[in-house]
VMD Tcl script that draws the C-alpha trace (Angstrom):
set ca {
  {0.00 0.00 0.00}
  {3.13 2.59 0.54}
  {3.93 2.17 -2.71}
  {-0.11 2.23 -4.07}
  {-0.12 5.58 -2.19}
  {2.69 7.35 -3.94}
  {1.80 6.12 -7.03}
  {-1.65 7.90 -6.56}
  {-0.14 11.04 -4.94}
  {1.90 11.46 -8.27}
  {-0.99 10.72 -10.68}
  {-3.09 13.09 -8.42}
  {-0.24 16.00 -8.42}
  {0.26 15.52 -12.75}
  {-3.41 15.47 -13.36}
  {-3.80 18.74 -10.65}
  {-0.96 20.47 -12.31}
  {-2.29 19.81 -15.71}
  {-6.06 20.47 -15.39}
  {-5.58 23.40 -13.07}
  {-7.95 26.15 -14.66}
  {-10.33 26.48 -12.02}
  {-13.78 27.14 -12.31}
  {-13.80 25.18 -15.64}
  {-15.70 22.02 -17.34}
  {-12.68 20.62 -18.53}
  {-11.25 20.90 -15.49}
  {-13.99 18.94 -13.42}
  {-14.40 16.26 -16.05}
  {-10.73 15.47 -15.69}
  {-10.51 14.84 -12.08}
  {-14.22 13.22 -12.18}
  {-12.11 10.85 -14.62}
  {-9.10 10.49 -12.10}
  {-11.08 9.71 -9.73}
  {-13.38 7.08 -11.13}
  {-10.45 5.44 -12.60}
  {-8.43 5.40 -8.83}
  {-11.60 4.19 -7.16}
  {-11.80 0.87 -9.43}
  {-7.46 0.45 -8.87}
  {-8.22 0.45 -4.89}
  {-11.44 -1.68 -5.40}
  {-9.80 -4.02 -7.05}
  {-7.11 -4.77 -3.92}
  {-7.56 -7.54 -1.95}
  {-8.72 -5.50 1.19}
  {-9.46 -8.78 3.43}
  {-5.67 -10.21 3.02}
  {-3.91 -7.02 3.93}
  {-2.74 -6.28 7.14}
  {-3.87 -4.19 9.82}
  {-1.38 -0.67 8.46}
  {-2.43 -1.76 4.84}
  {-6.46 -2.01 5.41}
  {-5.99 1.92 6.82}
  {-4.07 3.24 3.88}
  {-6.44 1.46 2.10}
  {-9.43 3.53 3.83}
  {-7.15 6.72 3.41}
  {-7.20 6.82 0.07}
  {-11.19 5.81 -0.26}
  {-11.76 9.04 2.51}
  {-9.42 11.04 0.18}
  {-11.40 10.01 -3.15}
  {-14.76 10.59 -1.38}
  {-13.72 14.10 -0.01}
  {-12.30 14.73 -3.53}
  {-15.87 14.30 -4.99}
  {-17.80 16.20 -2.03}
  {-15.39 19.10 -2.93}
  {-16.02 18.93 -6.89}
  {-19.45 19.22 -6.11}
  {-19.38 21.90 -3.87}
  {-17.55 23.95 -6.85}
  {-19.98 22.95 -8.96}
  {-22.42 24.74 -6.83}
  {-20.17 27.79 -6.29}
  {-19.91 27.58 -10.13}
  {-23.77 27.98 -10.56}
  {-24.05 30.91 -8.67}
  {-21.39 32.68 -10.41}
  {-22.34 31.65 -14.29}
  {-24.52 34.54 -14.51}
  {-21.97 37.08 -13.43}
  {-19.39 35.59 -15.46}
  {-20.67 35.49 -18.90}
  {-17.57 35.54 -20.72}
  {-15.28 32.89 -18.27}
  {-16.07 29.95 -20.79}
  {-14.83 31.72 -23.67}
  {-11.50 32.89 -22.32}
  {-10.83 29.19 -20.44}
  {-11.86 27.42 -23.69}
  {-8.53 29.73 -25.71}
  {-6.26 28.06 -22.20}
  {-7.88 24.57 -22.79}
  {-7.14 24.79 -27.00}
  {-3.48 25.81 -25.68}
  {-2.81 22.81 -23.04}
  {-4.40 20.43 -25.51}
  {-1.96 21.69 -27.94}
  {-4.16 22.90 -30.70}
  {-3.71 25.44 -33.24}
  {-4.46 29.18 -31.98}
  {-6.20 31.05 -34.51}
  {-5.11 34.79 -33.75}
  {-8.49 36.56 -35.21}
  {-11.10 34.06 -33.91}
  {-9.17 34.54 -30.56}
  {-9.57 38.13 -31.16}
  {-13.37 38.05 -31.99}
  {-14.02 36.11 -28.87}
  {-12.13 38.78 -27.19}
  {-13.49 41.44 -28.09}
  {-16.88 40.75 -26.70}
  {-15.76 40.93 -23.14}
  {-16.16 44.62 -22.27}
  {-19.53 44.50 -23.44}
  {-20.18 41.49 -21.66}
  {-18.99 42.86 -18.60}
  {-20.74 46.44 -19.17}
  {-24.24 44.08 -19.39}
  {-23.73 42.34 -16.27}
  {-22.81 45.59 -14.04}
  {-26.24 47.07 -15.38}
  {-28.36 44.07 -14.04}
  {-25.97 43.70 -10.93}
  {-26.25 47.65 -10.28}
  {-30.55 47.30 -10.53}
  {-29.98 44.70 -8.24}
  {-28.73 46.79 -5.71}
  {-31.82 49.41 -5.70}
  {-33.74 49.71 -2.58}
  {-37.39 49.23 -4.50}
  {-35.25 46.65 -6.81}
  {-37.74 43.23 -7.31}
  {-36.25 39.55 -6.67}
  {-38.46 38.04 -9.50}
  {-37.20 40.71 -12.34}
  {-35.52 38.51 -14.86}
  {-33.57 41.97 -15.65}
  {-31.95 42.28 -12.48}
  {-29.34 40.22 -10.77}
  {-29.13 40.22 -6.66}
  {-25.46 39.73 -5.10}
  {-24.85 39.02 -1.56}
  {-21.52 39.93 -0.54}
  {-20.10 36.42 -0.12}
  {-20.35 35.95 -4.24}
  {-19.23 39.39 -4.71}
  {-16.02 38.15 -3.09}
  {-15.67 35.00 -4.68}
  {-16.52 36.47 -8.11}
  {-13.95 38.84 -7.54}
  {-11.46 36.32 -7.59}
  {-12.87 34.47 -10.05}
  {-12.54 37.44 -12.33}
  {-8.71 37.46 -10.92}
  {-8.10 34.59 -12.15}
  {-9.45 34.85 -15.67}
  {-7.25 37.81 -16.03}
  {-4.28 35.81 -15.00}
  {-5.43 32.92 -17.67}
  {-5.53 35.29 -20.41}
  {-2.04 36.51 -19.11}
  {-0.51 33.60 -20.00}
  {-2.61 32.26 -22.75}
  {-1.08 35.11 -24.53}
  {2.34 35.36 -23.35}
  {3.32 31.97 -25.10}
  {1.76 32.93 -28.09}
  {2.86 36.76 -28.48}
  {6.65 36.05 -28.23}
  {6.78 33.89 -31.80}
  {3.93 34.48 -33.80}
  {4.19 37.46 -35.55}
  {0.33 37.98 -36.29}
  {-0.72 37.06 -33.08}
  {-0.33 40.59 -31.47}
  {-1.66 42.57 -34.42}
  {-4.95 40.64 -33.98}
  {-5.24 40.08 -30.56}
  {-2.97 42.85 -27.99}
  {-5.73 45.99 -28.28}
  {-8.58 43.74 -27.56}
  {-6.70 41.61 -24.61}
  {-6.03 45.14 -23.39}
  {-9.05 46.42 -23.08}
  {-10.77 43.16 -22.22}
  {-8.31 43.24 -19.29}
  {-8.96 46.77 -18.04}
  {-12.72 45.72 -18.10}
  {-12.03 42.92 -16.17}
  {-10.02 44.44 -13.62}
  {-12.06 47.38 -12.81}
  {-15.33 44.86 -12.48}
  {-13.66 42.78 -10.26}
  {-12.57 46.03 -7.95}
  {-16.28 46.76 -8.45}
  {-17.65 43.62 -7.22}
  {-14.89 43.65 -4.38}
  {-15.22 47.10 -3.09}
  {-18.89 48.48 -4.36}
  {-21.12 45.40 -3.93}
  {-18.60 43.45 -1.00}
  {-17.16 46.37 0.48}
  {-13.80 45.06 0.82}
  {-11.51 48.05 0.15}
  {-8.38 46.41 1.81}
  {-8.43 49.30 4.81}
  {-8.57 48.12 8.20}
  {-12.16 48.87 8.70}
  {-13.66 46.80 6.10}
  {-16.48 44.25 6.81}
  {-15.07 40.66 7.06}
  {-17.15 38.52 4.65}
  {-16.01 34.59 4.25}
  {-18.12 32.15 1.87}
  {-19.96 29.49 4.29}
  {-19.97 25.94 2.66}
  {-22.98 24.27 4.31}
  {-24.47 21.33 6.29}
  {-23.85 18.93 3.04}
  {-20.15 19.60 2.28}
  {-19.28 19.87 6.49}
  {-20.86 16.05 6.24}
  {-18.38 15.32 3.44}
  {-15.24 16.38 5.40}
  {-16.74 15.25 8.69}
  {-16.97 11.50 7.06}
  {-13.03 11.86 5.55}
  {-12.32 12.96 9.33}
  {-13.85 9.98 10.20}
  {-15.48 11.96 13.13}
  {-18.86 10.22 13.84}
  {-21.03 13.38 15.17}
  {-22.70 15.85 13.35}
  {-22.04 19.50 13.29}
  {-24.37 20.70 15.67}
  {-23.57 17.34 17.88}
  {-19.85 19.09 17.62}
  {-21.20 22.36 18.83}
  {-22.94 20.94 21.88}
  {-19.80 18.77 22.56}
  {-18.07 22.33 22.84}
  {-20.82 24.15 24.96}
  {-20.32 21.12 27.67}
  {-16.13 21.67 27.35}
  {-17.09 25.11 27.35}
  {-19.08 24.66 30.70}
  {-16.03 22.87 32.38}
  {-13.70 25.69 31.38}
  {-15.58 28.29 33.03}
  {-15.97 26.24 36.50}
  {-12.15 25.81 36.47}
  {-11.94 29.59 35.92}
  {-14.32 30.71 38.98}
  {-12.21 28.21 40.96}
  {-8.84 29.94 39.64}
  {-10.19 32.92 39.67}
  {-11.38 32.97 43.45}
  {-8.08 31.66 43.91}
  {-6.50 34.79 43.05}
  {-8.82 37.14 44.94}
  {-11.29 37.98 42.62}
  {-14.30 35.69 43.48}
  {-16.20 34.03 40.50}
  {-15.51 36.85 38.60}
  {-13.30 35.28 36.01}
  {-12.86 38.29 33.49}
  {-11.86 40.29 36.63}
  {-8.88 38.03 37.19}
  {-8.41 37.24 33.42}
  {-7.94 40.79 33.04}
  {-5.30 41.23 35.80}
  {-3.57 38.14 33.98}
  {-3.17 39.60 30.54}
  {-1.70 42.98 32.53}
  {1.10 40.59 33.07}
  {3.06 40.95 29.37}
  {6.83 41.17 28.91}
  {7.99 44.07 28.15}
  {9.08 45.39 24.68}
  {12.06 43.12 23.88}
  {12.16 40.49 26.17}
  {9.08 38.12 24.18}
  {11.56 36.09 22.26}
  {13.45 35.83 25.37}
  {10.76 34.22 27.54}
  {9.80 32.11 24.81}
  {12.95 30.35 24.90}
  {12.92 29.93 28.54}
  {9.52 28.54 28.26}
  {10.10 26.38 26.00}
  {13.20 24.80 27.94}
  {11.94 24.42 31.44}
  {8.41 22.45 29.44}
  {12.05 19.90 27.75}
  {13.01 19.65 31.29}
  {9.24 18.59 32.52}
  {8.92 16.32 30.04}
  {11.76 14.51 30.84}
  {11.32 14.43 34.49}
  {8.31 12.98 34.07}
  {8.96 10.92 31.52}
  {6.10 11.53 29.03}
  {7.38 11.07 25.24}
  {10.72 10.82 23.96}
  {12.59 13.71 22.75}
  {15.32 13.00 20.06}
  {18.21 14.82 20.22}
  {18.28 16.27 17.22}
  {14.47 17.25 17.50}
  {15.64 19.13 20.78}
  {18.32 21.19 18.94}
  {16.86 22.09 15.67}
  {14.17 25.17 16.72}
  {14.34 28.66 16.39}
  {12.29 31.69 17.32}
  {11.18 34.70 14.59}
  {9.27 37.37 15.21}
  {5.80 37.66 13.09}
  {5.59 41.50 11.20}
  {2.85 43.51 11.62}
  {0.93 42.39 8.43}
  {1.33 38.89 9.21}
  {-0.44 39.35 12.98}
  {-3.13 41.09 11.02}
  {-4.33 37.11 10.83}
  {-1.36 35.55 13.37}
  {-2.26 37.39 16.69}
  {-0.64 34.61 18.42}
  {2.14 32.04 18.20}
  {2.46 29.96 15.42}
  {4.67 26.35 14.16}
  {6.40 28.08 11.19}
  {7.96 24.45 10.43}
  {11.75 23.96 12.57}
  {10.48 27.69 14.23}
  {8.07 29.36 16.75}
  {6.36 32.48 14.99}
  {6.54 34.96 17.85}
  {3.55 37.82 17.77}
  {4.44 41.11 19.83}
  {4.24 44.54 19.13}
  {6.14 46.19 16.59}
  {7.27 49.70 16.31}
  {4.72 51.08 13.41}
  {1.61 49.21 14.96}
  {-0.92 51.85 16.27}
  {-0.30 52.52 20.03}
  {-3.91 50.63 21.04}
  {-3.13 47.54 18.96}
  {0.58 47.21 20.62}
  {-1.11 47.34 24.17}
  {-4.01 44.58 22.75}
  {-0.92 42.61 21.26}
  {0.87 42.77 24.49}
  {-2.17 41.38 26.32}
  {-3.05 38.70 24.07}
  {0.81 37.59 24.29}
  {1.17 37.92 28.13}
  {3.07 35.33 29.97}
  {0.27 33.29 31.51}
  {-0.92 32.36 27.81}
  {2.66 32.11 26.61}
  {3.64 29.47 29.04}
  {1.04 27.31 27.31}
  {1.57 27.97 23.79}
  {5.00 27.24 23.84}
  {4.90 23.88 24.56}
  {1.75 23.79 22.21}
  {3.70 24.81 19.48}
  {7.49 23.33 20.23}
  {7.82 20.46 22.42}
  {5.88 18.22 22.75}
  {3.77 19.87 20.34}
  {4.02 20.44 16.84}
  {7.96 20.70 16.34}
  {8.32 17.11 17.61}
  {5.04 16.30 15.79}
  {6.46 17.39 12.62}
  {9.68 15.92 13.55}
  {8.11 12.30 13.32}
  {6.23 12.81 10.43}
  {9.16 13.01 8.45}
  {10.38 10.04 9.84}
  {7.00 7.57 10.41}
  {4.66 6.56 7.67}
  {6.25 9.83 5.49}
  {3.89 8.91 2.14}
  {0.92 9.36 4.70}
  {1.24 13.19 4.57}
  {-1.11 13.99 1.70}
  {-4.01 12.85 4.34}
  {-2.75 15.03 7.19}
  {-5.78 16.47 9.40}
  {-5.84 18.80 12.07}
  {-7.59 16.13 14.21}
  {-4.61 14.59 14.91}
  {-2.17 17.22 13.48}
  {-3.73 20.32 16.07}
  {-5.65 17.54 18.12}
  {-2.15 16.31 19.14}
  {-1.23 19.69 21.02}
  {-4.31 20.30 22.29}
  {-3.93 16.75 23.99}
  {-1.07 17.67 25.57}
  {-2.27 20.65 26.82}
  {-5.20 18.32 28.99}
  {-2.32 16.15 30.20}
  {0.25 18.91 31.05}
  {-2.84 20.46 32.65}
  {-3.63 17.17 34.39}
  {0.11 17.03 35.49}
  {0.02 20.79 36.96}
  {2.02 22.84 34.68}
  {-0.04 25.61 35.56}
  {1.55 25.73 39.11}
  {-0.53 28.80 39.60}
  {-3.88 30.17 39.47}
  {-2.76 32.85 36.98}
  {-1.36 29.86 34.81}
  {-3.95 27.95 34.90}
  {-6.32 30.90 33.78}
  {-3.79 31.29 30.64}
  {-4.31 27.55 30.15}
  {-8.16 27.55 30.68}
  {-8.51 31.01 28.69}
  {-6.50 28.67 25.43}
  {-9.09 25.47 26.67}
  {-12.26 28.01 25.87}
  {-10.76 29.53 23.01}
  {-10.82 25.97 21.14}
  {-14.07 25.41 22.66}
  {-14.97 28.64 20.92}
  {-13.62 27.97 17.79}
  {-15.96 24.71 17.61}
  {-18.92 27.31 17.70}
  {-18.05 30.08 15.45}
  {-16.18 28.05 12.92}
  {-19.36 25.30 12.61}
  {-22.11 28.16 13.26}
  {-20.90 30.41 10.50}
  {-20.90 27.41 8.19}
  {-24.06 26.50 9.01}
  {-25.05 29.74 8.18}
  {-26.05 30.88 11.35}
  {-23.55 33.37 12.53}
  {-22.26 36.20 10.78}
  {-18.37 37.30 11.04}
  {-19.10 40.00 13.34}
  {-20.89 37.63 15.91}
  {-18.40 35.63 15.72}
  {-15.82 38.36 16.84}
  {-18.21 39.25 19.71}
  {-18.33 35.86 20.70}
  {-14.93 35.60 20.92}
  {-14.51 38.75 22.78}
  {-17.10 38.53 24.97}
  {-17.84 35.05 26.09}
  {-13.91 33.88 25.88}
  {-12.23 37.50 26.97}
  {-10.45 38.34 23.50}
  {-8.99 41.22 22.93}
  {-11.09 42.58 19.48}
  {-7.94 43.29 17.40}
  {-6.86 39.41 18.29}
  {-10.33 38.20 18.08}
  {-10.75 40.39 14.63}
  {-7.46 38.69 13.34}
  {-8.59 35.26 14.47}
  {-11.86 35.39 12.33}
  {-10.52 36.88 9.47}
  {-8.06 33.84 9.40}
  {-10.93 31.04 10.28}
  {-13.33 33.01 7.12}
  {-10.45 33.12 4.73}
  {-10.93 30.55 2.85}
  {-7.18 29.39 2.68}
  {-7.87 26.67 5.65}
  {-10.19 23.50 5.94}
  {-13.32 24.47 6.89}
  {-13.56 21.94 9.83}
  {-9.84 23.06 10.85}
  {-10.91 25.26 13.99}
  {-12.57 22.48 15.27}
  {-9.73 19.84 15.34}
  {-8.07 21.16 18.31}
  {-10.39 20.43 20.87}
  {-12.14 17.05 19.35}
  {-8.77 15.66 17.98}
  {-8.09 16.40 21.74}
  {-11.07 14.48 22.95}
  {-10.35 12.07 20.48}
  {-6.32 11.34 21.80}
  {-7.48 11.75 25.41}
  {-10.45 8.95 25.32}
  {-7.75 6.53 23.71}
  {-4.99 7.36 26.24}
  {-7.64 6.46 28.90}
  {-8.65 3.45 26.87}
  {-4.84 2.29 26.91}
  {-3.37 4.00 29.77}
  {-5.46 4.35 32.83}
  {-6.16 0.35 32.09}
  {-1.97 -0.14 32.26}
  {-1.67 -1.60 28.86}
  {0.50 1.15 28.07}
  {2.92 3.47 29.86}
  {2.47 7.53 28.94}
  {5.79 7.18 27.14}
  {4.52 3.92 24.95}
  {1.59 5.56 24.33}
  {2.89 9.10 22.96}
  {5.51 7.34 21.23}
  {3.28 5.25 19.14}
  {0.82 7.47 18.38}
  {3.86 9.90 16.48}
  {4.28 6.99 14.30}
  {1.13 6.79 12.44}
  {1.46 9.62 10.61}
  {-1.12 13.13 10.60}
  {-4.00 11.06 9.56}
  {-7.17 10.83 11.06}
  {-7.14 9.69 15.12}
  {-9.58 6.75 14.52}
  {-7.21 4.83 12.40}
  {-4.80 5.57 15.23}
  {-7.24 3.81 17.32}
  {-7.69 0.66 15.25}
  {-4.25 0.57 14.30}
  {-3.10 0.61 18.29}
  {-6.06 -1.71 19.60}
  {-6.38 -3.62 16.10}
  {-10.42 -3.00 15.84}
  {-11.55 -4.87 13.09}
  {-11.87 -2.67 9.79}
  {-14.10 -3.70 6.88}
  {-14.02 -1.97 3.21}
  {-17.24 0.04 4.24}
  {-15.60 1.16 7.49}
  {-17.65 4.24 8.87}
  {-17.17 6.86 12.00}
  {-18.77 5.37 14.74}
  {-16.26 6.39 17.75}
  {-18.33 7.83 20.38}
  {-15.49 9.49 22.14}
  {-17.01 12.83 24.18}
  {-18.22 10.86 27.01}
  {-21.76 9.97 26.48}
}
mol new
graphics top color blue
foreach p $ca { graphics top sphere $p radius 0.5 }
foreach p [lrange $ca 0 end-1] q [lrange $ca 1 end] { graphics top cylinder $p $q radius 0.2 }
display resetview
C-alpha cells in the first residue's frame, strides 16, 4: 500500500498540475475521470488479506477520493451561482484549454471572442447595479441580486481569468508574428474591463476596500459539504452534535476559571482576574526571550516525568522569529512556522492601542502554554516524526490529529500541573475556551447561522479576546485558505487522543511514554485509524465513523 499511495499522490499532483484552470468544465471532467479510474485500482485490492497498516491506507485513500468528490461538487455549486456574473469565463478558459491540448491558436477568432468581453462585462454591471436598488424586485428577470459572499468569490474568479488570459497570450505573443496585431488591443481592453469589475464587485457590492475597517465577509460551505469532510475525518457526530460537545467543554472551562479565579482574589468573577492576567506581558524586547525559557523548562518537565521521547536532534533544531505587523493582522498569536516558533508582539509602526491589545493577548500566563503547544511536545516534535514515520501518509494530514495532538497535551500537562498557579492555569483555561470557541463560530458560520461579526463578539465577549486578536482570528478562520472543519480539530482531535490514552493507559496496557511514542508513528491522519491501528479494531471496506469518544 506505501507504494499504491505514492503512485496515486503522483498521478493526483500531474493530473492537478495539468487540469488546473479552475472554475472550468474541462477541469472537473478530468478529475471526475481520475477519480473514477483510482476508485476501481483500490477496489480491485484484496482488502481482506492485507494487514492491519495496509487495510488503513487502504481507507485513506477511499476518505481522500470521497472528499475529492464532495469538494467537486461543492464547486460545482459555487460555479452555478457565479455563471450569470461571469458570462464571458467559458470563452477565455476554452482559448487556455485549446493551448494545453496543444491545438492550433487562430489569432483573429481569438480576437473576436475577445473582443466581446467589455460589453459582456458592461451588461452584467447594469443588471448587478438594478440589483442593488432599494425598491429593486427579486423576480425581475432583468436584475441580478449579489450578496456579498459571491461578490467576493466572483472577484477572484474574475482574478483569475485575467491571469489565464495573461498567459494564454504570453506563449503565443513572443513567436507568432500575427498574433499581437490581432489580438494585444482587444486583450487590453478586455483586461482593463475585467479588472475594474472585479474592484467593483470587491469594493462596491462586497465592500472590501483592503483598509482596516472593512467588513469581514467569508463564503460558508454548508451542512452537506461539512458532512463530506466530517466523514473523511472519520469523526462520527454531526455538526451541531460538535457544537454541543463544545458548549459542555465550554461549561467545564468556566468552572475551572471561577475556581482559579477565586483563587486569586477575585471571586467568580473570572474576566476580573483574566484581566489582571493579561496585565502581566513582557515588556518590549524580552518576548523572544521568555519564549525560549519557556520552552526549555516544558524539555526539562517532560523529561522528568517521563512523558514522550525527545530526540536529540528534534531538541536542537528550533528557532524563534518574530511575526511582522501584516502577518499578525491574521497571526495574533504564536504559530509552528515548520523547525520555528512564529513569535507575535508589538512592533514599532503598529498603532499605540493595537501594541497594548498585542501585548495582552501575548502575556506570559498564555505564553507558558503555547510554547509547549507549538514546540515540544507539540508540533515541532510532531512534525519531527512525520518526516520520519509513515512519510507517504502526509497527503491525508488532518488537524484532528495534526492540532488535536497539542491540544492533547495541553489536557495532560494540565492534568500534570504545569499551571503551578492560578494565573497559569487561567492562561491555560482562557487557550481550553478559546478551542471550545472555535468549535462554535467556525461550525455556526458554516451552518449559516452566525455572521463574522458575531463571531468576533463571541470571541470577545464570552472567551475575553482582545477585538484586534479576536478580529485577526476570524478573518483567518473566514479566509478561505484553511479547511473548513480546521478550527474544530483542536479540541475534538483532543477528545479524540485523550479517550484513547484512557482506553490504553489508565487500564496499564501502556505506559504515557509507549503511548505518545506510538501514536507519532502513524502519521497526521485521522485519530480513529490511530485507534484501530493501536487496539487492532476490526476494519471492513465500508468502514464508517462510529467512535463515540465525548463521554456519552
Amino acid at each position: 500500500m506505501p507504494d499504491f499511495i505514492r503512485a496515486f499522490r503522483t498521478d493526483e499532483q500531474y493530473v492537478s498540475r495539468f487540469a488546473n484552470v479552475r472554475w472550468s468544465e474541462p477541469r472537473s471532467e478530468r478529475l471526475a475521470a481520475f477519480n473514477k479510474e483510482w476508485q476501481a485500482k483500490l477496489d480491485s485490492q484484496p482488502f481482506e488479506s492485507l494487514s492491519q497498516d495496509a487495510k488503513i491506507d487502504w481507507l485513506l485513500v477511499r476518505n481522500q477520493l470521497a472528499l475529492s468528490r464532495s469538494r467537486q461538487d461543492l464547486e460545482q455549486r459555487r460555479l452555478a451561482e457565479m455563471a450569470p456574473l461571469l458570462p464571458f469565463r467559458k470563452s477565455l478558459q476554452d482559448l487556455e484549454w485549446a493551448r494545453r491540448r496543444l491545438e492550433t491558436c487562430d489569432p483573429k477568432t481569438s480576437a473576436d471572442a475577445i473582443a466581446t468581453i467589455p460589453d459582456q462585462i458592461k451588461k452584467v454591471r447594469e443588471r448587478i447595479e438594478k440589483g442593488r436598488k432599494p425598491d429593486a424586485k427579486p423576480d425581475d428577470a432583468d436584475i441580478i441580486k449579489v450578496t456579498p459572499q459571491l461578490a467576493l468569490r466572483t472577484a477572484g474568479a474574475v482574478d483569475g481569468l485575467v491571469g489565464t488570459m495573461s498567459e494564454w497570450a504570453a506563449y503565443h505573443e513572443q513567436y507568432k508574428p500575427d498574433f499581437a496585431w490581432w489580438v494585444r488591443q482587444p486583450r487590453e481592453q478586455a483586461e482593463r474591463a475585467m479588472r475594474e469589475y472585479a474592484k467593483f464587485l470587491r469594493e462596491t457590492v462586497a465592500g472590501v476596500k483592503g483598509e482596516a475597517e472593512d467588513p469581514l465577509v467569508g463564503d460558508p460551505i454548508g451542512k452537506e459539504s461539512l458532512l463530506g469532510d466530517l466523514a473523511f475525518e472519520m469523526i462520527g457526530y454531526s455538526p451541531e452534535e460538535m457544537i454541543r460537545i463544545a458548549e459542555k467543554e465550554f461549561v467545564w472551562c468556566e468552572t475551572e476559571m471561577k475556581r482559579a479565579s477565586a483563587q486569586m482574589g477575585s471571586g467568580e468573577d473570572w474576566k476580573a482576574a483574566l484581566a489582571k492576567v493579561k496585565q502581566d506581558y513582557v515588556p518590549p524586547g524580552g518576548q523572544d526571550e521568555f519564549v525560549k525559557v519557556e520552552a526549555r523548562k516544558s524539555i526539562a518537565f517532560l523529561k522528568e516525568h517521563d512523558l514522550v521521547t525527545i530526540p536529540p536532534l528534534c531538541e536542537e533544531s528550533w528557532r524563534i522569529e518574530m511575526l511582522s505587523q501584516d502577518a499578525q493582522k491574521s497571526l495574533p498569536f504564536a504559530v509552528y512556522g515548520g523547525q520555528h516558533i512564529g513569535v507575535s508582539y508589538p512592533t514599532e509602526t503598529m498603532p499605540h492601542d493595537d501594541k497594548l491589545m498585542s501585548m495582552r493577548g501575548n502575556n506570559r500566563h498564555f505564553t507558558h502554554i503555547v510554547v509547549p503547544h507549538e514546540l515540544i511536545p507539540g508540533h515541532h516534535l510532531q512534525g519531527y516524526c512525520a518526516e520520519r514515520f509513515h512519510e507517504y501518509r502526509d497527503s491525508f494530514s488532518t488537524p484532528f490529529l495534526v492540532e488535536g495532538w497539542a491540544l492533547y497535551w495541553e489536557m495532560r500537562l494540565w492534568d500534570l500541573y504545569w499551571g503551578q498557579t492560578p494565573e497559569d492555569r487561567i492562561g491555560m483555561l482562557f487557550w481550553r475556551m478559546h478551542r471550545c470557541a472555535r468549535i462554535i463560530v467556525s461550525l455556526k458560520f458554516h451552518l449559516g447561522e452566525m455572521s463574522p461579526k458575531e463571531m468576533i463578539d463571541f470571541l470577545v465577549d464570552q472567551v475575553g479576546h482582545e477585538r484586534f486578536g479576536a478580529t485577526s482570528e476570524v478573518r483567518r478562520y473566514i479566509g478561505g485558505s484553511y479547511s473548513p472543519l480546521y478550527q474544530c480539530g483542536y479540541m475534538i482531535g483532543g477528545l479524540q487522543l485523550r479517550s484513547l490514552y484512557k482506553d490504553l493507559v489508565e487500564s496499564k496496557k501502556m505506559t504515557d511514554k509507549q503511548f505518545n511514542d506510538t501514536v507519532l508513528t502513524y502519521g497526521p491522519i485521522p485519530v480513529d485509524f490511530i485507534r484501530a491501528g493501536m487496539t487492532n479494531a476490526p476494519l471492513a471496506r465500508d468502514s464508517k465513523a462510529a467512535w463515540k469518544f465525548a463521554g456519552e
